[in-house]
C-alpha angles and dihedrals in degrees: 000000000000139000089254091052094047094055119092121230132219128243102243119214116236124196124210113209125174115228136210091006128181113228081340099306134097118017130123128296122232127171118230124197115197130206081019088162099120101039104103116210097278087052093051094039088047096045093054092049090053084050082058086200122134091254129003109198113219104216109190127139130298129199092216112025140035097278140328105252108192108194117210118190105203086263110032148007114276121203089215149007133186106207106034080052086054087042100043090049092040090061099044078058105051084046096057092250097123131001133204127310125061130332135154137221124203117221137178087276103041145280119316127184126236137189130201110202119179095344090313127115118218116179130201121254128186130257110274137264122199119208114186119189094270083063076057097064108131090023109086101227110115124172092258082066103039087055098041089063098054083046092247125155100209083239086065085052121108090240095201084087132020112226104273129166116262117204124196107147083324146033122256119163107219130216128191118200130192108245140014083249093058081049096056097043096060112158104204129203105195095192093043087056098046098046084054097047082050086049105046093023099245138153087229138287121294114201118192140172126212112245103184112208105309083106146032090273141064088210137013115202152181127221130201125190107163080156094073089031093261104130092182134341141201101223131019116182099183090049093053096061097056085051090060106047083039081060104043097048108029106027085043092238097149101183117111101220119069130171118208131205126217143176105013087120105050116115084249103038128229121160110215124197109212117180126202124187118193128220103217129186121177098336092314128108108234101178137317141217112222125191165103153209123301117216110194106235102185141287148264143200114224120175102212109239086254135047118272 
């Protein structure tokens, strides 16, 4: 036996914290782990995959920002994630770490600000960048097949706008369908997405319908993400952002404060509230802060599958 094996491991508290919720319901879990300093990468890879939860957020000290937030899908390392940003902040929060005002986390892939106002967490996403399929070329992807593997005809589209990648921090590819109901009947081929989001290097498609004013939001949306092991989920932060500057820009809604709807379509449903702000200069989006509030579910004890 070696001395690895010899050695005991800790029980590491996860918290499950429920992002982007709606009066306190619904939303997204994410499981946060706090004081995560001494977990290396395969601790924190295997603790999420024991979570079992579409993203766990790592939250352990930083020189320069707030705090260093590490993302684990249950299969691989993210740069970013939206809702386990909004959970882990929401619960440094509830716990008196930090208060409202600005503050900042550091992540893989840099710094990025964020902001809690009135117990709600909004991040900082990048301007965007819009890639069509003629920014495809050489990849093999064409619209036919994009289509084929959410299971659309081109006639169900929203034809204002042709399904196109939105970067913000990270790639979604967007698809805009005609009607709540086309939204609702989505046929998905897993394999076909994720051999697409390989393909194209995206987090996962994000299909959305414009709602107008009847609810509380301008869009509601699905988001599929079979490449980080995340077949649908309720609330998707990063993939917000990119909407609503979709919408802004391209669908000529110039206003700088969306809503965004998620998760009423899931076969379990949980309607998530997700909130974008624009930074517009000029007519251009310079940035934008997305985000909502953060409700603690409860909390679990995972020993990581090697000694910490």
């Amino acid at each position: 036996m070696s001395k690895l094996d010899n050695q005991a491991t800790r029980a590491v508290a996860v918290n499950i914290v429920n992002a982007f919720t709606l009066n306190g319901t619904g939303g997204n879990p994410a499981g946060v782990v706090l004081d995560a300093d001494a977990l290396d990468e395969a601790a924190m890879q295997s603790i999420a995959a024991q979570t079992g939860l579409s993203e766990t957020a790592f939250v352990s000290r930083s020189p320069t920002e707030g705090a260093r937030l590490d993302f684990f899908t249950p299969t691989r390392r993210i740069a970013h994630c939206g809702h386990a940003t909004i959970a882990a902040f929401a619960l440094m929060r509830a716990e008196g770490r930090i208060s409202d005002g600005p503050t900042s986390k550091q992540t893989v892939d840099g710094p990025r600000r964020i902001h809690v106002r009135d117990g709600a967490v909004f991040m900082e996403q990048q301007a965007p960048r819009y890639l069509t399929q003629a920014d495809w070329t050489g990849t093999g992807v064409t619209e036919v097949d994009v289509l084929a593997a959410v299971g659309l005809s081109a006639n169900r589209l929203d034809l204002r706008v042709a399904p196109q990648v939105v970067d913000t921090g990270n790639r979604f590819l967007l698809i805009g369908v005609a009607s709540e109901a086309d939204l609702a009947g989505l046929v998905v081929d897993q394999e076909a997405v994720a051999r697409i989001s390989e393909a194209l290097d995206l987090i996962g498609f994000y299909v959305f319908f414009v709602t107008g004013e009847g609810g509380f939001a301008h869009a509601t949306t699905r988001m599929f993400a079979p490449r980080y092991g995340i077949p649908e989920e309720s609330a998707t932060g990063m993939a917000a952002g990119p909407l609503a500057c979709l919408l802004h820009d391209v669908l000529g809604d110039r206003r700088a404060h969306f809503v965004i709807e998620q998760g009423r379509f899931m076969a379990s449903p949980s309607v998530s509230r997700l909130v974008v702000d624009l930074e517009v200069d000029g007519g251009r989006i310079t940035g934008l802060m997305a985000g909502g509030q953060g409700q603690t579910a409860r909390s679990l004890q995972i020993e990581p599958d090697r000694p910490v």
